[in-house]
KELOTOR-88056 format. One line per field, with one value per residue (C-alpha): residue number from 1; y, z, x. Coordinates in nm, 4 decimals. Layout:
fiti: c(NUM/...)
yy: c(Y/...)
zz: c(Z/...)
xx: c(X/...)
END
This chain:
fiti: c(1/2/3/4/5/6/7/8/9/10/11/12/13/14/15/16/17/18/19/20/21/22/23/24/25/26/27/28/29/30/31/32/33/34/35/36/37/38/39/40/41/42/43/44/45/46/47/48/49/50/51/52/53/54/55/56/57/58/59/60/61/62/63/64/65/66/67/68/69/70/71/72/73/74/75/76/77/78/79/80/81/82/83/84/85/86/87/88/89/90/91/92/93/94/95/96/97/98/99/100/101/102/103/104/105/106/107/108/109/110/111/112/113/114/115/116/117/118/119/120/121/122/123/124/125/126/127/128/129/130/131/132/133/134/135/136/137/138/139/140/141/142/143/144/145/146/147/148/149/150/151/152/153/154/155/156/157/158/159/160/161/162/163/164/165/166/167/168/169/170/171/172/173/174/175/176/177/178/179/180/181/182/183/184/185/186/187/188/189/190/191/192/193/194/195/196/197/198/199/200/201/202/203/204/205/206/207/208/209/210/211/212/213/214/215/216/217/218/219/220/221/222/223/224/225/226/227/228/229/230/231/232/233/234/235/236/237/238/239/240/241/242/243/244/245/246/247/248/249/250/251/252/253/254/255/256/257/258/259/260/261/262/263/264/265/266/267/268/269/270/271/272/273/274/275/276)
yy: c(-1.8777/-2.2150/-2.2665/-2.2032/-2.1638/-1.8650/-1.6766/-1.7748/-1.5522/-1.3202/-1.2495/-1.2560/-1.0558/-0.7914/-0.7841/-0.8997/-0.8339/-0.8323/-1.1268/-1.3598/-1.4463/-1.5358/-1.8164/-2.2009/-2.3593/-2.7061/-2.7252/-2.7718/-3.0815/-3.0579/-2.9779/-3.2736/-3.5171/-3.3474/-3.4930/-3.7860/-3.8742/-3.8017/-3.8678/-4.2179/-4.3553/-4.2602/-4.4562/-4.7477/-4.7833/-4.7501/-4.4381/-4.1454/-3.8665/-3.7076/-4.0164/-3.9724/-3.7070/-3.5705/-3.4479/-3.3108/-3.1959/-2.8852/-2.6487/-2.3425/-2.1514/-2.0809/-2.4044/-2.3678/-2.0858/-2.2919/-2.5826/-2.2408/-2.1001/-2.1160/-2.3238/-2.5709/-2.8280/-3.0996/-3.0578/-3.4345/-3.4124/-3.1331/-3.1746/-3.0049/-3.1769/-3.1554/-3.1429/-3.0031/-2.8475/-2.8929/-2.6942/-2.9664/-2.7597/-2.8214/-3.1933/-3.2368/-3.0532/-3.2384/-3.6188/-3.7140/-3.9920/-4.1989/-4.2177/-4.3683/-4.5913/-4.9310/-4.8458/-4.9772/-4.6783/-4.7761/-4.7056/-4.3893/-4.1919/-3.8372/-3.5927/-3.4593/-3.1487/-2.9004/-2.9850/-2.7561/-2.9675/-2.7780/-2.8926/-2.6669/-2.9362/-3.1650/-2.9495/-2.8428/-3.2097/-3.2573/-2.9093/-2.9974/-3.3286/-3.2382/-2.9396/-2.9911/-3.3541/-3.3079/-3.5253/-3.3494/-3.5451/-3.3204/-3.0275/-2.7349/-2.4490/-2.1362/-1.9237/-1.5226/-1.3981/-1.5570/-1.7737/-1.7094/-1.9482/-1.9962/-2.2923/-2.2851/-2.5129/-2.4029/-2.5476/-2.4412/-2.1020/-2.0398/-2.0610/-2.2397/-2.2704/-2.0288/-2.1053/-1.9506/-2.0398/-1.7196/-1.7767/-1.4991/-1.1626/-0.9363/-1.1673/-1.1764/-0.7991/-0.7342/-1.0508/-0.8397/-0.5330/-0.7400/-0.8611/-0.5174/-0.3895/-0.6686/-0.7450/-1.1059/-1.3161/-1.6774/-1.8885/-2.0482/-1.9203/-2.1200/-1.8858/-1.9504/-1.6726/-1.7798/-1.7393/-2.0611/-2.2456/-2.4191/-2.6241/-2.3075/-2.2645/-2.0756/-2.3543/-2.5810/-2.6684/-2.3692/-2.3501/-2.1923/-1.8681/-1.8669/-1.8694/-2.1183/-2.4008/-2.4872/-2.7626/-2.9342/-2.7600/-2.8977/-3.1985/-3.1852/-3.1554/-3.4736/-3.6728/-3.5478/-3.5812/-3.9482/-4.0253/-4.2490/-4.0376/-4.1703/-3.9919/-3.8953/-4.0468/-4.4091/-4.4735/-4.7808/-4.5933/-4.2757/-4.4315/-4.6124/-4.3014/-4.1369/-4.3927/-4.5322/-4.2016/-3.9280/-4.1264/-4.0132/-3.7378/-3.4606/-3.5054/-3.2690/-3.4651/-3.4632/-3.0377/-2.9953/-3.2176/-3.0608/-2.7055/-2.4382/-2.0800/-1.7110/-1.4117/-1.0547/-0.8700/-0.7418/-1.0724/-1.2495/-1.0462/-1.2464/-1.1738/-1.5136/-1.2786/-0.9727/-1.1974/-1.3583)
zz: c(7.7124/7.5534/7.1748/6.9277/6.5469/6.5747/6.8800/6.7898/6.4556/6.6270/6.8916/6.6519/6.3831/6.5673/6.9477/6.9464/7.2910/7.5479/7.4465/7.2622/7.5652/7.7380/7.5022/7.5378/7.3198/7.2848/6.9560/6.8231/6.7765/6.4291/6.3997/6.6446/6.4125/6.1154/6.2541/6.4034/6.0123/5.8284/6.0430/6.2595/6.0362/5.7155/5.8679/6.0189/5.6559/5.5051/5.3078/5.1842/5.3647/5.0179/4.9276/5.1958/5.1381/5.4577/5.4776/5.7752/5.8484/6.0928/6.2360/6.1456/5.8331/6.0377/6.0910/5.6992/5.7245/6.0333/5.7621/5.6046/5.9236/5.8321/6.0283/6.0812/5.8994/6.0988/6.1090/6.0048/5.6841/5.4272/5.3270/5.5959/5.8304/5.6745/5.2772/5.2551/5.5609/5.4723/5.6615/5.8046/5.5964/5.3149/5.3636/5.3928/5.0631/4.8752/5.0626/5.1130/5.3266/4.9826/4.9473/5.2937/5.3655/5.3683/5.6443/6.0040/6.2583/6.5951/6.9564/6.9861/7.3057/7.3898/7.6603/7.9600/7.7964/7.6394/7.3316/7.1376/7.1901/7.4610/7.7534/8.0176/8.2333/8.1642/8.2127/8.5073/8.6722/8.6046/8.7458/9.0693/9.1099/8.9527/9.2009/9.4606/9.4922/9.5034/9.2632/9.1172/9.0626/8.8636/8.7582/8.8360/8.6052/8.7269/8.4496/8.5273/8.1815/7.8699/7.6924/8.0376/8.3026/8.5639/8.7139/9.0821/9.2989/9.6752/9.9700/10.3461/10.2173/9.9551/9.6054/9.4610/9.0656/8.8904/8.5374/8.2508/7.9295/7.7517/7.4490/7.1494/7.0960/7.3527/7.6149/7.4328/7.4522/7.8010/7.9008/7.7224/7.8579/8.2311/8.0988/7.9729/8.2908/8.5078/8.6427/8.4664/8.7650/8.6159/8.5878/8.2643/8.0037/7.7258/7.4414/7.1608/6.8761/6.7950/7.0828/7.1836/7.1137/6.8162/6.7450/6.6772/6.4306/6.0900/5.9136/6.0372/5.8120/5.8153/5.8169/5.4422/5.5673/5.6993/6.0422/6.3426/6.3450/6.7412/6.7575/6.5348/6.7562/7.0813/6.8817/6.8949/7.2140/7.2943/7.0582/7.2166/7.5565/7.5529/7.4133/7.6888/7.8210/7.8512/8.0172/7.7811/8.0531/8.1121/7.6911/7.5894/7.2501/7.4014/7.6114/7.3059/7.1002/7.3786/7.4314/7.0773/6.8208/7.0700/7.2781/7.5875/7.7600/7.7920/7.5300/7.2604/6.9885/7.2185/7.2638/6.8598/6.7905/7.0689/7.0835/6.8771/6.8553/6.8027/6.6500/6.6338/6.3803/6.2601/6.1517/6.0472/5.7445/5.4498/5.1393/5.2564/5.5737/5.3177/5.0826/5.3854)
xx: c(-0.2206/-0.2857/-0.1651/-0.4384/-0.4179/-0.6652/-0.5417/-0.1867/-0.2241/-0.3890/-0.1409/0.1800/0.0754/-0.1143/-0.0202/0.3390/0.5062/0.4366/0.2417/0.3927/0.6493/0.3564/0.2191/0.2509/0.5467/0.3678/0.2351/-0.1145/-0.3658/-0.2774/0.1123/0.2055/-0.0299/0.1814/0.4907/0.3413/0.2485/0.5326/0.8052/0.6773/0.4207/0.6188/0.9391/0.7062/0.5591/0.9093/0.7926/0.9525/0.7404/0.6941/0.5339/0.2319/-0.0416/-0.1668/-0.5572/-0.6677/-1.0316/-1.1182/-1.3767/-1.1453/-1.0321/-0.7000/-0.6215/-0.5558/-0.3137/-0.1381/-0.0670/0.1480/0.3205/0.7231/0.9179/0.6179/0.7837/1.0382/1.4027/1.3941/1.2507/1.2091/0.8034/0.4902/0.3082/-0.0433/-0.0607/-0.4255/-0.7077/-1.0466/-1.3123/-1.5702/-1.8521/-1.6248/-1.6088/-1.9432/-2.0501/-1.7748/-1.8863/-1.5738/-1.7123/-1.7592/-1.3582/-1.3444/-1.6578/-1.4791/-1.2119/-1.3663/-1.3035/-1.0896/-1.2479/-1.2303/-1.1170/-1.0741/-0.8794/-1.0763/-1.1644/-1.3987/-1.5830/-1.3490/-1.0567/-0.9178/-0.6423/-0.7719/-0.9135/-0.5424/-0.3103/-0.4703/-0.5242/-0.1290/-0.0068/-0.2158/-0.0819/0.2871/0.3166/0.0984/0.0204/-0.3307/-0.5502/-0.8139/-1.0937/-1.3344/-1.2771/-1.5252/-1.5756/-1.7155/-1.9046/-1.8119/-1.9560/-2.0390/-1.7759/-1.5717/-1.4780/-1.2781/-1.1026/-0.8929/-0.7594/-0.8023/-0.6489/-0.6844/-0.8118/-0.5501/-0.5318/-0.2543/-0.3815/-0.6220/-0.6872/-0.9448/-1.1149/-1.1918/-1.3967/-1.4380/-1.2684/-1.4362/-1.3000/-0.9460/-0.9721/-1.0088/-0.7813/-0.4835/-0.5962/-0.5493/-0.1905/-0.0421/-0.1701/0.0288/-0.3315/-0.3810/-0.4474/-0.4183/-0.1775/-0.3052/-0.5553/-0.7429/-0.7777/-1.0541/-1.1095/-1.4660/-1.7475/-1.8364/-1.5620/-1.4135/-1.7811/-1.8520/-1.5929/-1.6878/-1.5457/-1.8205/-2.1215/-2.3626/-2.7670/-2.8945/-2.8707/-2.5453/-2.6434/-2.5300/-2.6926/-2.7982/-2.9183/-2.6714/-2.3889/-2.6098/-2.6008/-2.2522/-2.1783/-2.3486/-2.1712/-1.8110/-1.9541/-2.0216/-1.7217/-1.4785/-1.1915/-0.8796/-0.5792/-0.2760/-0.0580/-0.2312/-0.1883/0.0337/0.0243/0.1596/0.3964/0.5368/0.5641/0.7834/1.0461/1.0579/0.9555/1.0721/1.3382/1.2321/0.9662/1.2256/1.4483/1.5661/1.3986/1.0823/1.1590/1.2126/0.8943/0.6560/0.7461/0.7488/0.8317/0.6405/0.7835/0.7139/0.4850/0.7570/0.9491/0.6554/0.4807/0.3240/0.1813/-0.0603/-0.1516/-0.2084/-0.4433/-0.6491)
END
């Protein structure tokens, strides 16, 4: 299952094995930008990482607790990736937009992916080329039930991939239920905690009473969907980060600054688990 601040929680301090083996290593979104800050920008800037305060903004209240997780922090230097998480409701009720009105905003790009920032469709266009050699032009979800899809890659009649994006905890349920049984058919599953995806996030800004607001989430969508995509892989920038930041695409740097690791519910107790 793909890394998620939300499921990740989930799954290490309540389901422990036989799960967590089953996770992806590659960090989040939001730890990789955590390194990418204090350990490349801070040394192109000649800055002490200390010396850099890191504010990131999210749909999710986990994504707060993530900023937390022990052993988050690079091997490279001693202070965390992100300094503060602010909820996106939360930024919008304290207009933090004021503090950064004069900066002019880059293109911006995205990942072929869901709205919710997932990899599903990526990961899936490089495992069919990397271990099939077929190039996957568009990617085809097929809805089985709501907030669950399904993704395969057939040829001559049999299927070599079969992936899933299961959205909200009644999915998550039954998907473990599959696993502990040995009956998980898919080779790769997108997990999201909140139905709907992370758009749907309870950190987002909320209608007055407290409900989800749909057409600002349809709204959303939009927005994201007209953004260019731009493959990881065809990036100058990312290409440059890889041979110059991470010296090289499987390297041990590149494995320490990528990957991470789970632990049992047993190791991982804390009184900030007890108090959220």
């Amino acid at each position: 299952p793909g890394t998620r601040a939300c499921w990740v929680r989930y799954a290490e301090r309540v389901l422990g094995r036989p799960v967590t083996p089953h996770l992806c290593t590659a960090k989040s979104p939001q730890q990789v930008m955590g390194s990418l800050v204090k350990d490349y920008f801070a040394r192109q800037q000649n800055l002490s990482p200390e010396k850099i305060f890191h504010v990131i903004v999210a749909p999710c209240y986990d994504r707060k607790l993530e900023a937390l997780r022990e052993g988050l922090s690079s091997a490279s230097h001693s202070s965390r990736g992100a300094d503060c998480v602010l909820t996106s409701g939360e930024e919008a009720g304290a207009h933090l937009h004021t503090e950064f009105g004069d900066l002019k905003e880059e293109k911006v790009t995205r990942h072929d992916g869901a709205s919710s920032d997932g990899h599903l469709a990526q990961v899936f266009r490089h495992a069919a080329k990397e271990l099939f050699n077929e190039d996957v032009e568009e990617v085809t979800y097929r809805a089985r039930r709501c907030d669950f899809q399904e993704v395969t890659l057939e040829k001559n009649g049999e299927v070599l991939l079969r992936f899933a994006a299961a959205y909200g905890f009644r999915n998550i349920q039954n998907m473990i239920l599959k696993l502990k049984k040995g009956a998980l058919p898919y080779h790769f599953v997108e997990v999201l905690a909140c139905p709907g995806g992370c758009l749907n996030g309870r950190g987002q800004a909320q209608s007055r009473d407290g409900r989800v607001d749909k057409a600002l989430l349809q709204q959303m969508e939009g927005i994201y969907s007209d953004i260019p995509v731009r493959p990881p892989e065809t990036s100058a920038h990312v290409q440059e980060l890889y041979q110059q930041w991470l010296e090289g695409l499987d390297s041990p740097k590149a494995q320490e600054t990528l990957h991470t690791r789970f632990s049992s519910p047993e190791l991982c107790a804390h009184d900030l688990d007890i108090r959220w």
